[in-house]
N, CA, C and O atoms as CSV, one atom per row, in Angstrom:
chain,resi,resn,atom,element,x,y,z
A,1,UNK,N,N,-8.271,-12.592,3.002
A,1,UNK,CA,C,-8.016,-13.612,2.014
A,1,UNK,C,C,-6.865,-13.148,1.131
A,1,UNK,O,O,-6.616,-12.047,0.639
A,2,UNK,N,N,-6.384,-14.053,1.092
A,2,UNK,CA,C,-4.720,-13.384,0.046
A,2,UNK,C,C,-5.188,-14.188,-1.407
A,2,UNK,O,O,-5.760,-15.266,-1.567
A,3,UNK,N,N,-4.592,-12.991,-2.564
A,3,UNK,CA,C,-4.898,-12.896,-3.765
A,3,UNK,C,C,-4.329,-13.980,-4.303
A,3,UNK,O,O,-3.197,-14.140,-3.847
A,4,UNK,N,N,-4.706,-14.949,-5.236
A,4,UNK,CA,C,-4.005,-16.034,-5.369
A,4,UNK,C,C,-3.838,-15.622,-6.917
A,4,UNK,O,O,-4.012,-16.626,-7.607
A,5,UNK,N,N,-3.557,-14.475,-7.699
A,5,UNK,CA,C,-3.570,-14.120,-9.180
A,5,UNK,C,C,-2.053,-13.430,-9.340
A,5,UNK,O,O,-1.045,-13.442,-8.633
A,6,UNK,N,N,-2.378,-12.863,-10.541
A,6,UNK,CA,C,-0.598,-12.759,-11.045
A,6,UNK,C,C,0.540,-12.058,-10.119
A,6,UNK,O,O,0.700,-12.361,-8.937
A,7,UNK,N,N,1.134,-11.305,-10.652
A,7,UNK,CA,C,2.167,-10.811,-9.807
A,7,UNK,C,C,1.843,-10.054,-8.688
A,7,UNK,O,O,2.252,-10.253,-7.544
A,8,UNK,N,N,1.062,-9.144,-9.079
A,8,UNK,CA,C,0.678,-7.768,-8.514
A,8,UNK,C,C,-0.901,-7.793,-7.982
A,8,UNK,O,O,-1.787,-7.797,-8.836
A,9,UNK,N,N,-1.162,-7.805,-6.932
A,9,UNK,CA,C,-2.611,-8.208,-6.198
A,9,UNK,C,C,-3.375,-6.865,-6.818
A,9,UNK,O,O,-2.910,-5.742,-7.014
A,10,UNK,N,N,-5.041,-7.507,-7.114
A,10,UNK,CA,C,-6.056,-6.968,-7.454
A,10,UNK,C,C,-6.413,-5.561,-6.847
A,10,UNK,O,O,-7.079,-4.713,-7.442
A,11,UNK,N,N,-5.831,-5.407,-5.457
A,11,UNK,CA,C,-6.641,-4.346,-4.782
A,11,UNK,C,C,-5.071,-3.138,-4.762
A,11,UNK,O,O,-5.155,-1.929,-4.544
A,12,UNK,N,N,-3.636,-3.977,-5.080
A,12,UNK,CA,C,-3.164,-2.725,-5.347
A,12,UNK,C,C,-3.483,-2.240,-6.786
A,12,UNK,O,O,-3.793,-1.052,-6.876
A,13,UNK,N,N,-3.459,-2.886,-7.784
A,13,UNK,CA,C,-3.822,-2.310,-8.426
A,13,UNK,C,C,-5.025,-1.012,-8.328
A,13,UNK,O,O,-4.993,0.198,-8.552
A,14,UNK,N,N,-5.929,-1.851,-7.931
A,14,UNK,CA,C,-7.465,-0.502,-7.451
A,14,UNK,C,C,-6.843,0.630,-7.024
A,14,UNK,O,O,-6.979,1.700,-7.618
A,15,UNK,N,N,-5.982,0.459,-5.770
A,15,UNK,CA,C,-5.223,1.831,-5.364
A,15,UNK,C,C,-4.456,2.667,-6.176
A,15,UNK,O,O,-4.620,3.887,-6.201
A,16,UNK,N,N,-3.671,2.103,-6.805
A,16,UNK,CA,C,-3.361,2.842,-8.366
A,16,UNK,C,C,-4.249,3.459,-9.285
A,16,UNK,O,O,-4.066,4.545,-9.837
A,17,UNK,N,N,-4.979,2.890,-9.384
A,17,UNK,CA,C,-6.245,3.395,-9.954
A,17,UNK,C,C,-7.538,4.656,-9.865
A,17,UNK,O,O,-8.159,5.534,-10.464
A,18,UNK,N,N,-7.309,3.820,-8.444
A,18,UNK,CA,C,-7.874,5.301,-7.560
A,18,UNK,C,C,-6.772,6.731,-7.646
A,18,UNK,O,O,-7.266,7.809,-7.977
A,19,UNK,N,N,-5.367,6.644,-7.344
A,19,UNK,CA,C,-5.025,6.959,-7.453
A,19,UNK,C,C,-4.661,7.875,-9.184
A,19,UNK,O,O,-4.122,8.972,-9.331
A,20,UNK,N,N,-5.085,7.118,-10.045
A,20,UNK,CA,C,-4.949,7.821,-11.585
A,20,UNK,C,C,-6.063,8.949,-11.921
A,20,UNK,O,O,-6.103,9.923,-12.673
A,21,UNK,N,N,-7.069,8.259,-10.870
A,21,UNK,CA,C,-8.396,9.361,-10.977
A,21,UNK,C,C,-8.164,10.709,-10.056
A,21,UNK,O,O,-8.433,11.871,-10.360
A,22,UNK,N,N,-7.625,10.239,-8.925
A,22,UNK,CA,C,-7.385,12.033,-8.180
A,22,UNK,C,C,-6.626,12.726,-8.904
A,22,UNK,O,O,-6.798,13.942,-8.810
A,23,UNK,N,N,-5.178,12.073,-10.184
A,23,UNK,CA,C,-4.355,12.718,-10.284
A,23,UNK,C,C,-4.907,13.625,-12.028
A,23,UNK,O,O,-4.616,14.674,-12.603
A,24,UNK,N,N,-5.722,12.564,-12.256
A,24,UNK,CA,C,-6.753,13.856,-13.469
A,24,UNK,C,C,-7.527,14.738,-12.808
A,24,UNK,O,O,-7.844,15.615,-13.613
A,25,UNK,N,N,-8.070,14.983,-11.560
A,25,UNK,CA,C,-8.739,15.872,-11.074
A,25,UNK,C,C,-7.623,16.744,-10.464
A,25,UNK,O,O,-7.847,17.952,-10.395
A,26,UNK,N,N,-6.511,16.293,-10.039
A,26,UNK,CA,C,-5.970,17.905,-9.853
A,26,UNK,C,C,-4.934,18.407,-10.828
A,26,UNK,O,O,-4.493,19.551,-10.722
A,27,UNK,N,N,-4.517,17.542,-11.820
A,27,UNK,CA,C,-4.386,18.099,-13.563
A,27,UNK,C,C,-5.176,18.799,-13.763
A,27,UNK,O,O,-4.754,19.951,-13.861
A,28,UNK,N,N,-6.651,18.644,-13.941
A,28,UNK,CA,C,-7.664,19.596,-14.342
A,28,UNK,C,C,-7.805,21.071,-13.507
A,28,UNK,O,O,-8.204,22.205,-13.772
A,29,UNK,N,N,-7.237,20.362,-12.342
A,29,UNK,CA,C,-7.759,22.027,-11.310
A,29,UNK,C,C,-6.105,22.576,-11.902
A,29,UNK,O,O,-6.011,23.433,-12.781
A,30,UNK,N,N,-5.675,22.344,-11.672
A,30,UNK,CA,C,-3.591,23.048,-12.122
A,30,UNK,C,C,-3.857,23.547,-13.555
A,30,UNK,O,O,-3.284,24.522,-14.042
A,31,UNK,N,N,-4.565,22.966,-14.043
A,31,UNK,CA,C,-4.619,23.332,-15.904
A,31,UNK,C,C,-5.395,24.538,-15.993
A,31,UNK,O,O,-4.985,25.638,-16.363
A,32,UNK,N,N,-6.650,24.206,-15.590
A,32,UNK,CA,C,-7.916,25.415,-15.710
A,32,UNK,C,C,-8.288,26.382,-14.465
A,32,UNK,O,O,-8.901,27.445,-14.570
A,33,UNK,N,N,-7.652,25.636,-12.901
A,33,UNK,CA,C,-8.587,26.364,-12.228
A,33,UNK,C,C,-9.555,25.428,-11.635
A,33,UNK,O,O,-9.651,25.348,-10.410
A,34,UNK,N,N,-10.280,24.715,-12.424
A,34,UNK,CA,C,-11.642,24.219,-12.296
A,34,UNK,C,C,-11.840,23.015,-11.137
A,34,UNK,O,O,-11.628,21.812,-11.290
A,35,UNK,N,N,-12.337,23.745,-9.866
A,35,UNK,CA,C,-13.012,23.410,-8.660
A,35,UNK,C,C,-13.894,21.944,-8.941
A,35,UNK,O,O,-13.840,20.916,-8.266
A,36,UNK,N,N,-14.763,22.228,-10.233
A,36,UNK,CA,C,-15.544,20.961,-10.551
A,36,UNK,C,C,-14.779,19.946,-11.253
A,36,UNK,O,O,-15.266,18.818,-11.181
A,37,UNK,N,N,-13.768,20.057,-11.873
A,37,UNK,CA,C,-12.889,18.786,-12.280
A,37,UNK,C,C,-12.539,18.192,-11.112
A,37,UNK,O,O,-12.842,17.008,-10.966
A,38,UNK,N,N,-11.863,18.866,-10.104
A,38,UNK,CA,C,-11.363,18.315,-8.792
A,38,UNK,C,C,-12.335,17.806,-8.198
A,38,UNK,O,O,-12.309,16.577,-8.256
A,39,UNK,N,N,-13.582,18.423,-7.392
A,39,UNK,CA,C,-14.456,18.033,-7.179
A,39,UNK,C,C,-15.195,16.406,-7.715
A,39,UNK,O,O,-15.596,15.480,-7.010
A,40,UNK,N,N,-15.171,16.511,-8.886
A,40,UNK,CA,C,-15.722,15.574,-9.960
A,40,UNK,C,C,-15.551,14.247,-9.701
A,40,UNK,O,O,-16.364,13.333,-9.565
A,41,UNK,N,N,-13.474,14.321,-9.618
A,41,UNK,CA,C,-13.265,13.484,-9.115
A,41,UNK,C,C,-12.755,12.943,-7.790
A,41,UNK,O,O,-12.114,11.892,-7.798
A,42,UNK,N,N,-13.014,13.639,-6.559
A,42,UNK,CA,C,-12.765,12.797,-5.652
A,42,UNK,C,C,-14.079,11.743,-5.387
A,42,UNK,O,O,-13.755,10.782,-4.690
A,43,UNK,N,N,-15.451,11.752,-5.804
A,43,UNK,CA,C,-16.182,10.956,-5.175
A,43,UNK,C,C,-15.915,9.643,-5.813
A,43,UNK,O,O,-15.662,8.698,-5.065
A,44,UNK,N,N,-15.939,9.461,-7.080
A,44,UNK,CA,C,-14.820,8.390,-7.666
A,44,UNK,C,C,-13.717,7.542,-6.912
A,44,UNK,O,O,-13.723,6.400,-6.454
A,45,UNK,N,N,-12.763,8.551,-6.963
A,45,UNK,CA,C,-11.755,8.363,-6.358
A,45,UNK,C,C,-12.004,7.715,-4.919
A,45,UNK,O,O,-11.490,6.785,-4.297
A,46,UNK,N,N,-12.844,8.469,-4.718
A,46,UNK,CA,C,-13.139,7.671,-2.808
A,46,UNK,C,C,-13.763,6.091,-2.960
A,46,UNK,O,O,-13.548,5.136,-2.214
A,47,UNK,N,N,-14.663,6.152,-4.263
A,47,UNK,CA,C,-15.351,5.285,-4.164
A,47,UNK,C,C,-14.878,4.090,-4.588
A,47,UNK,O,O,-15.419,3.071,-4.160
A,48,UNK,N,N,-13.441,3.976,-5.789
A,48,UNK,CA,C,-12.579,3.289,-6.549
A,48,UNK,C,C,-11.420,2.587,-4.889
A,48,UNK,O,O,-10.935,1.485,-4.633
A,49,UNK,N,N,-11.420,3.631,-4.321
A,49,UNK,CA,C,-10.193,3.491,-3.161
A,49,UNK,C,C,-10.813,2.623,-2.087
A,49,UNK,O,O,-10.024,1.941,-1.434
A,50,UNK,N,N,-12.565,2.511,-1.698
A,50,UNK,CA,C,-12.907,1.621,-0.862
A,50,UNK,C,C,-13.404,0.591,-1.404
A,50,UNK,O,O,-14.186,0.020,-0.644
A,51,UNK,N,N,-13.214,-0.175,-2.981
A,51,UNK,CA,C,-13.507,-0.484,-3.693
A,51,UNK,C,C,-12.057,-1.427,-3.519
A,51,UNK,O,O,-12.040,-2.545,-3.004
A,52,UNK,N,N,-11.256,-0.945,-3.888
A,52,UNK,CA,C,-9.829,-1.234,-3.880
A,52,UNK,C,C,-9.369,-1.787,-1.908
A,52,UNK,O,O,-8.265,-1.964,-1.393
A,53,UNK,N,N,-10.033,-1.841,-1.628
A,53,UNK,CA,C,-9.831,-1.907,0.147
A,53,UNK,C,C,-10.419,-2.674,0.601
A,53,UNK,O,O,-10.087,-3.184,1.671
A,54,UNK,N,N,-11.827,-3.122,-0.263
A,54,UNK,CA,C,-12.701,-4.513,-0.281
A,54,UNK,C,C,-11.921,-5.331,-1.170
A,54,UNK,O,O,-11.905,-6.553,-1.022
A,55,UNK,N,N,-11.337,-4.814,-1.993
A,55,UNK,CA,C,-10.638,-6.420,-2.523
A,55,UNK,C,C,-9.501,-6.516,-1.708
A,55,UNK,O,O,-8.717,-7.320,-2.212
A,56,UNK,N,N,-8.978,-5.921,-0.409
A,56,UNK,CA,C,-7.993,-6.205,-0.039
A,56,UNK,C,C,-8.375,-7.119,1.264
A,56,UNK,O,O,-7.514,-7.713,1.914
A,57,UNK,N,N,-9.260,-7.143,1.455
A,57,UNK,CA,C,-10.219,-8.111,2.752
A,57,UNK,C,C,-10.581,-9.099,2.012
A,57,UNK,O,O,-10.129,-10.112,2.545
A,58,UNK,N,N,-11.258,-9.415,0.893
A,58,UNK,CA,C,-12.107,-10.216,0.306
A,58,UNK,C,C,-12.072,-9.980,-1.209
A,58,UNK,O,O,-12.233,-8.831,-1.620
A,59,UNK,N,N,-11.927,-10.713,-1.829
A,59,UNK,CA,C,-11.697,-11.013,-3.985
A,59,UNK,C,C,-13.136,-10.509,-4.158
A,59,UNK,O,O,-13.515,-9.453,-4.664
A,60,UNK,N,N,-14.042,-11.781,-3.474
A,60,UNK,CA,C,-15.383,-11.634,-3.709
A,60,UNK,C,C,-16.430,-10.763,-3.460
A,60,UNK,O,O,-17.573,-10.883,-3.900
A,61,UNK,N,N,-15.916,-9.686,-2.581
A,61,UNK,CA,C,-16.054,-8.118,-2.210
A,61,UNK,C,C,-15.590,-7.055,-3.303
A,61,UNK,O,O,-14.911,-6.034,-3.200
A,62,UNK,N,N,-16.222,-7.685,-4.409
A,62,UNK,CA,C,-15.796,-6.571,-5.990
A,62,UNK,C,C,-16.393,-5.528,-6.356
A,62,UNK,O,O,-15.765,-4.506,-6.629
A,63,UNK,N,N,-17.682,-5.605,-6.424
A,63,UNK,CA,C,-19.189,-5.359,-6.777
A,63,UNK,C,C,-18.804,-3.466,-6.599
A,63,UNK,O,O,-18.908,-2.772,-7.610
A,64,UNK,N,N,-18.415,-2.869,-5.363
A,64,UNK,CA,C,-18.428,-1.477,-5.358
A,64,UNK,C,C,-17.178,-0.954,-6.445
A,64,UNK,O,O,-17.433,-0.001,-7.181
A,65,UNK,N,N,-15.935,-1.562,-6.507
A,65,UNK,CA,C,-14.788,-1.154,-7.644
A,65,UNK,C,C,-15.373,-1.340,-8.875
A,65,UNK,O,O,-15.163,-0.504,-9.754
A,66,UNK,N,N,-16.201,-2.473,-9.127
A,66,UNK,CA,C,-16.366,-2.989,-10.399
A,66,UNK,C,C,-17.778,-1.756,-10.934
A,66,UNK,O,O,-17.881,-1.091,-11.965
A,67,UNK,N,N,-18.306,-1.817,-10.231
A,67,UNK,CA,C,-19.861,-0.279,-10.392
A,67,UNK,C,C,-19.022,0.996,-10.573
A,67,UNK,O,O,-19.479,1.806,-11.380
A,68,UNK,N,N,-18.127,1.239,-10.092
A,68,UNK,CA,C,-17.058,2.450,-9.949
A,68,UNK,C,C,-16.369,2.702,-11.476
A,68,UNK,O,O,-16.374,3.683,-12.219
A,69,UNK,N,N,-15.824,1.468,-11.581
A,69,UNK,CA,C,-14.939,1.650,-12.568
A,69,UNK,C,C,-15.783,1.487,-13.879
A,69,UNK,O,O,-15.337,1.899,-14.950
A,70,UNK,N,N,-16.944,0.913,-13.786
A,70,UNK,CA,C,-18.208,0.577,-15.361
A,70,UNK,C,C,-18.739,2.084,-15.458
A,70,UNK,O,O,-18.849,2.720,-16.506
A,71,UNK,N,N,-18.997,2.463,-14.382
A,71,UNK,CA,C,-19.124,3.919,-14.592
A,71,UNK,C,C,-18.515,4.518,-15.723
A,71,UNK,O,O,-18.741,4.736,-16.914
A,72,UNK,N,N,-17.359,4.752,-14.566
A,72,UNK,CA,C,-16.359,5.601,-15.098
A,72,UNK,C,C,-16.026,5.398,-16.700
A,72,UNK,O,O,-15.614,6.223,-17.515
A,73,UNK,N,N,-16.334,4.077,-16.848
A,73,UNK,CA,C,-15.879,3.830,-18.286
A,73,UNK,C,C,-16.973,4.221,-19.239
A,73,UNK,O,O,-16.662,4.546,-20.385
A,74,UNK,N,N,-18.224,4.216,-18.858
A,74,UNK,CA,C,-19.240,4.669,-19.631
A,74,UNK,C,C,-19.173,6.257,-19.366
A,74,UNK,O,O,-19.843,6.679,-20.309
A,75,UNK,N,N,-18.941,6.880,-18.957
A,75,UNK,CA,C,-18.243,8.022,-18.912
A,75,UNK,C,C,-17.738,8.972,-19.922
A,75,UNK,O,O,-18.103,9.901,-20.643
A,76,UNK,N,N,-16.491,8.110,-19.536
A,76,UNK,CA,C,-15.500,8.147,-20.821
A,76,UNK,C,C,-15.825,7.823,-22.102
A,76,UNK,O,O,-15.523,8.468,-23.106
A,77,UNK,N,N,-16.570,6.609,-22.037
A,77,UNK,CA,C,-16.911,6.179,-23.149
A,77,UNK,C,C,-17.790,7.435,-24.190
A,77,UNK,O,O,-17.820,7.666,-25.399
A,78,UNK,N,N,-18.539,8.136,-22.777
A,78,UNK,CA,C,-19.479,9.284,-23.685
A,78,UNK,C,C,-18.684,10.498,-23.933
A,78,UNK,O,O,-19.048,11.335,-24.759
A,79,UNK,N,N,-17.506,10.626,-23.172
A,79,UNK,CA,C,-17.073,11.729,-23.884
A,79,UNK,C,C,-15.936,11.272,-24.925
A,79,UNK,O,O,-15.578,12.246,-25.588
A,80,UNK,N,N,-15.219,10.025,-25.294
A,80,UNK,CA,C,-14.711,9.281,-26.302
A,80,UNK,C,C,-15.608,10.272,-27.417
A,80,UNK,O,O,-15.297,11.372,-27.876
A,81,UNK,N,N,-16.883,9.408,-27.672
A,81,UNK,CA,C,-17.877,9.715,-28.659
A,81,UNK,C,C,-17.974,11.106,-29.067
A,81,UNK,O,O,-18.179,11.451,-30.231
A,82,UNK,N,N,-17.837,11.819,-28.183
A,82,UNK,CA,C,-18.214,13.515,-28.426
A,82,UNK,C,C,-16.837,14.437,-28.641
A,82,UNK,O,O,-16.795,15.542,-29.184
A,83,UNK,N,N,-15.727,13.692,-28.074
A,83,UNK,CA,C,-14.443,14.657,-28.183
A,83,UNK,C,C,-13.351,13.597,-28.892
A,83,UNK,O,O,-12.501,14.063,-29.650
A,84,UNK,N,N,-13.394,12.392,-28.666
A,84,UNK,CA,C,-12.088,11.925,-29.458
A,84,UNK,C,C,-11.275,11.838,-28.384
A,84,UNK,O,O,-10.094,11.662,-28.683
A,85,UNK,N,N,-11.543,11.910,-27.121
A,85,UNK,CA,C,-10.360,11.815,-25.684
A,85,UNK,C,C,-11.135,10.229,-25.438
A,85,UNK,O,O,-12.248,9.706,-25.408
A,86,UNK,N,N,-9.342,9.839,-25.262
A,86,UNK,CA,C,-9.864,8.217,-24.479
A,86,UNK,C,C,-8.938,8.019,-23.371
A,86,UNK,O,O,-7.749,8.299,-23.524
A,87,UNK,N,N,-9.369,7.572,-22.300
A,87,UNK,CA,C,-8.906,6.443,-21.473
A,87,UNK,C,C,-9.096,5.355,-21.092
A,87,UNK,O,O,-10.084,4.933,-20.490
A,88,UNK,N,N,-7.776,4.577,-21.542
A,88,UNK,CA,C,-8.369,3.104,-20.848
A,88,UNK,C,C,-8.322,2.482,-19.897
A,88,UNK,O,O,-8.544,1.276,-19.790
A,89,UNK,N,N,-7.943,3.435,-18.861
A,89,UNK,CA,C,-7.590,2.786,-17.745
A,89,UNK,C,C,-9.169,2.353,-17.144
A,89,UNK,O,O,-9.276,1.216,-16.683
A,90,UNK,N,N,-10.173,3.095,-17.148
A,90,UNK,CA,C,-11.526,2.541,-16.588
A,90,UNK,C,C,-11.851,1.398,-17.319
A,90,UNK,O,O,-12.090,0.557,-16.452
A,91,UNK,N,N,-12.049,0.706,-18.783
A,91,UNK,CA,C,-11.999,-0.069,-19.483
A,91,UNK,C,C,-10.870,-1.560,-18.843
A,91,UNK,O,O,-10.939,-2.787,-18.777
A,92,UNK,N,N,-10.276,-0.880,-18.623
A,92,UNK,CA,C,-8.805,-1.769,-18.333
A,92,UNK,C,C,-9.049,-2.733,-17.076
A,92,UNK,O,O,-8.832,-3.941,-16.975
A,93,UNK,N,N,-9.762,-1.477,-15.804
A,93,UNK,CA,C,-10.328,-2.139,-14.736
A,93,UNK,C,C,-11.304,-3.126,-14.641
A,93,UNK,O,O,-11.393,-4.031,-13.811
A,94,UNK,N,N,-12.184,-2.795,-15.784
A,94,UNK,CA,C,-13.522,-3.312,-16.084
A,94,UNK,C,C,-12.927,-5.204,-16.620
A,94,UNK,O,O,-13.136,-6.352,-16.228
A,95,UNK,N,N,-12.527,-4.861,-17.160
A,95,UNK,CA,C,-11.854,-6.131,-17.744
A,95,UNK,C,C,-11.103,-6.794,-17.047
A,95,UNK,O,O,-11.040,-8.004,-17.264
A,96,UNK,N,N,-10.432,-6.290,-16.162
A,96,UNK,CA,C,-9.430,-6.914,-14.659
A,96,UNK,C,C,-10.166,-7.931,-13.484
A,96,UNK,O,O,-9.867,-9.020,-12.994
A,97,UNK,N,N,-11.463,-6.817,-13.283
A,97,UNK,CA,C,-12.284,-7.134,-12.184
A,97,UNK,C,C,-13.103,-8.289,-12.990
A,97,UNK,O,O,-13.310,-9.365,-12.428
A,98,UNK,N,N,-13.547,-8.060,-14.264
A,98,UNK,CA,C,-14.149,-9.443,-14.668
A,98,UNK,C,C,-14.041,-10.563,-14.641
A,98,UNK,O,O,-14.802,-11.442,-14.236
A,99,UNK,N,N,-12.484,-10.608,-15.343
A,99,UNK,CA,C,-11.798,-11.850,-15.368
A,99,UNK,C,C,-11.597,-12.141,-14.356
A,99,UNK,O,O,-11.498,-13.355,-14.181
A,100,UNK,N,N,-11.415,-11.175,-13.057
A,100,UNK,CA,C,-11.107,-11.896,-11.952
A,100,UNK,C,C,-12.720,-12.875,-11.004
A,100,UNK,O,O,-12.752,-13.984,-10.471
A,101,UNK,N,N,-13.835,-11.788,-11.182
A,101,UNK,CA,C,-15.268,-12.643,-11.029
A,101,UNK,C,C,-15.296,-14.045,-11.791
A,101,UNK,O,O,-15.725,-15.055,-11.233
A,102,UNK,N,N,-14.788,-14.044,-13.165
A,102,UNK,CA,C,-15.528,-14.906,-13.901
A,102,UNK,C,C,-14.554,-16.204,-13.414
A,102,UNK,O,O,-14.976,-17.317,-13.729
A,103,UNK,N,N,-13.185,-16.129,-12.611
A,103,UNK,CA,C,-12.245,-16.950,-12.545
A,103,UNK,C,C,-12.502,-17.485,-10.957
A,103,UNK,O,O,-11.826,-18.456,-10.618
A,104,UNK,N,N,-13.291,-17.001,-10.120
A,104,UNK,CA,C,-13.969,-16.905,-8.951
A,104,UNK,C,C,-14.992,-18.228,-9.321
A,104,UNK,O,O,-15.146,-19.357,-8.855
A,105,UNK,N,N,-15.445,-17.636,-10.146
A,105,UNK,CA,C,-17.269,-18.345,-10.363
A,105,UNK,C,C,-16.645,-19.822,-10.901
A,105,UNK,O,O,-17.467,-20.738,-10.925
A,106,UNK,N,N,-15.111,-20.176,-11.382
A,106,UNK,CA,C,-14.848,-21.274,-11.949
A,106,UNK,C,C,-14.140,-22.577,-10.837
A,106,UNK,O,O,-14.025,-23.801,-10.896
A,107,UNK,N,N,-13.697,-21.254,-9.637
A,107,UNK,CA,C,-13.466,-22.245,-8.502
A,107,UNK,C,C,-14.053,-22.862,-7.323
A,107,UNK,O,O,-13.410,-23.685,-6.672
């Protein structure tokens, strides 16, 4: 099914995305060392990327990016709260994939 939304289709975006998450996990391993930052995030990453690969077959095939990325944002969200570090790119997704469900459910 081809994306009928703005410039830039839903599922590249996801791949970008996916892509922003491997590239904090091997920041973290280059910075510290740390096996479990890297680690941390490829299952994410895998899971954001076949996530991103269902919206490239099907819009209405969201459900695994959109669980991926609510995660991730509650996540963040908990370490927001505890350290003062934010990203919005999980937030950003969350809000992407919505509008794109809720614009689904209107056609």
């Amino acid at each position: 099914m081809q994306d009928s939304g703005p410039l830039v289709p839903s599922h590249w975006i996801g791949f970008g995305y996916a892509a922003l998450i491997a590239s904090g996990g091997i920041t973290g391993y280059a910075k510290a060392g740390s096996v479990l930052s890297l680690a941390a995030r490829l299952l994410p990453c895998a899971l954001a990327s076949l996530g991103a690969f269902q919206l490239s077959q099907d819009l209405r095939n969201n459900w695994v990016f959109l669980a991926t990325s609510g995660a991730l944002a509650g996540i963040i969200g908990m370490r927001f709260y505890d350290s003062g570090k934010f990203a919005g790119a999980s937030l950003s997704m969350v809000a992407k994939l919505g509008i794109t469900v809720l614009n689904m459910s209107h056609q």
